[in-house]
C-alpha positions, 0 to 999 in steps of 0.5 A: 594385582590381576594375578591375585584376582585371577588365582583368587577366582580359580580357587573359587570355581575349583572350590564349587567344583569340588563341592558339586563333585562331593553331592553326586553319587558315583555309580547308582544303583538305579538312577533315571535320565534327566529331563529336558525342558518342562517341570522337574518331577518329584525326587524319590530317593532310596538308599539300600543296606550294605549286603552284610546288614542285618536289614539288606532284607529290605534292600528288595522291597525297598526297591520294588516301592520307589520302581512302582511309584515311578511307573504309577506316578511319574516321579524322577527316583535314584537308587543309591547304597553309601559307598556312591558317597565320601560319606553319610552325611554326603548321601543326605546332603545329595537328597536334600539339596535336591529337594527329593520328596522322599528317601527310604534308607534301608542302612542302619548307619544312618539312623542317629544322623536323620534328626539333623538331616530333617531340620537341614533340610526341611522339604525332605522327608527321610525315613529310616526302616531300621528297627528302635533301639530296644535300650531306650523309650518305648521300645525298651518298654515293649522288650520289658513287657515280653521279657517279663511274660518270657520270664514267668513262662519258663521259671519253675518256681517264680523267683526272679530277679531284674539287673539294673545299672545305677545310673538308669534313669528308666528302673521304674518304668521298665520295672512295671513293663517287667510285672505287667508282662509277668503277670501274664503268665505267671501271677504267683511269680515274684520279682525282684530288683538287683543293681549292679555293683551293689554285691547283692547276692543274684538269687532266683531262678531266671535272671532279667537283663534288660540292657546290655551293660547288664549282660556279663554280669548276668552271664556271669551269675549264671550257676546251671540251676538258673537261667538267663533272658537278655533283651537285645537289639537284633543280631547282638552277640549273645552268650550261648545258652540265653533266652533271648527276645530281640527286636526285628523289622516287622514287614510292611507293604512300603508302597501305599504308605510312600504314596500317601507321603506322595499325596500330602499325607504325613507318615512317620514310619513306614515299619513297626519293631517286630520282636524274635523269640529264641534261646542263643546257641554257639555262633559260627565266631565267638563275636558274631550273632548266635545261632537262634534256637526256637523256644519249645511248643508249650512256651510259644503258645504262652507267648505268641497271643501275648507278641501278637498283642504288642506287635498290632499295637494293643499294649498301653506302653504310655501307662507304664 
């Protein structure tokens, strides 16, 4: 009977061992002393993009931020990427059990897993500074309205038509996005609709895709007398050839906004989804991101007061 008791003790101390093992990271990238005795400062927490991520841009600002609030207001950070962690969902549990008050996350794989993070654990906030995706809601409808302004700028006789799937739920929505950005340039244009697996004849001269399930059937159709404009999230792999508005993080200052976190303020994002204009050119791989060619001078001066417009905020997305 004791040696049961005894073995059935041991494994529970290796059990807590193992578990306090698995929410330490290995080898942060900054990580300052513990403090000996008096209160415990306030966590702020950082978790930076791979090297080969889209947004390791970020990684340095990110930095700087929870550097300068260490140095401005005393708080304990650590600095960590997901590679100090078994997994992402270690990396949250290791911030949230530690009550951090903050963490800036800089890697985008750990975007659909922060609402159950958030709710786990409540006194964190963890804040993403990855760009939305442009498939779904608001943005989805931002990319609409500058596809469609895209759309009337470059087609020579207004004849366009839009690819949807049969089951998006957001045709009329984005539908309205598509002509209110169309009537920005081009008021005289026309567009129409066309769903996929209908065996509609794919008329006009500028083809619309506005999500990715429509892309090949878009490329697809393209003759040589028409031409294409996809909406994609940033760096997809886009067929050559393409005109292209791609989401992108627009740059912020993260310092005062961590701050105002800091002081009690409620901040939900610390970056807005910027968008890149382009027209794709060959890749250096057939499956990696496509060399992105600027739009031509008479195009970018119908475009940028119209991006500018979006990007500050000014388009009613809500009445789309």
């Amino acid at each position: 009977m004791n040696r049961l008791k005894t073995l059935f003790l041991f494994t529970i101390i290796l059990s807590l061992l193992l578990s306090g093992c698995r929410s330490t990271p290995t080898s942060p990238v900054e990580t300052d002393e513990e403090t000996g005795g008096g209160p415990v400062p306030v966590l702020v927490g950082a978790i930076l993009a791979p090297a080969d991520s889209a947004t390791a841009t970020l990684n340095p600002k990110v930095t700087e931020a929870v550097r300068s609030v260490k140095t401005r207001l005393g708080v304990h950070k650590q600095i960590v990427t997901t590679s100090d962690f078994l997994s992402t969902e270690e990396a949250l549990r290791y911030f949230g059990e530690n009550e951090a008050r903050v963490v800036l996350i800089a890697d985008p794989a750990y975007k659909d897993i922060l609402p159950s993070a958030e709710q786990t654990y409540p006194k964190t906030k963890f804040l993403s500074l990855t760009p939305g995706d442009v498939q779904t809601g608001s943005n989805r409808l931002a990319g609409a309205y500058l596809v469609g302004a895209l759309a009337g700028a470059i087609s020579p006789n207004g004849a366009i038509t839009a690819l949807f799937t049969a089951g998006d739920t957001q045709v009329a929505v984005v539908e309205k996005a598509l002509r209110t950005g169309l009537a920005e340039t081009n008021k005289k244009a026309v567009l129409t609709r066309a769903v996929t697996g209908e065996n509609i004849p794919l008329t006009g001269d500028v083809l619309i895709s506005t999500v990715k399930d429509t892309l090949p059937v878009m490329t697809a159709s393209l003759t040589g007398t028409n031409v294409g404009i996809a909406l994609v999230n940033a760096n997809e792999p886009t067929p050559s050839g393409i005109f292209v508005v791609e989401s992108g993080y627009l740059d912020t200052d993260i310092l005062p906004q961590l701050e105002s976190i800091l002081s009690g303020k409620d901040v939900k994002n610390l970056g807005k989804t910027g968008w890149n204009l382009y027209i794709a050119g060959p890749g250096t791989t057939p499956s990696g991101p496509a060399v992105k060619r600027p739009l031509s001078s008479e195009i970018n001066e119908k475009m940028m007061p119209l991006l500018q417009k979006v990007e500050q905020g000014q388009i009613d997305l809500a009445g789309f």
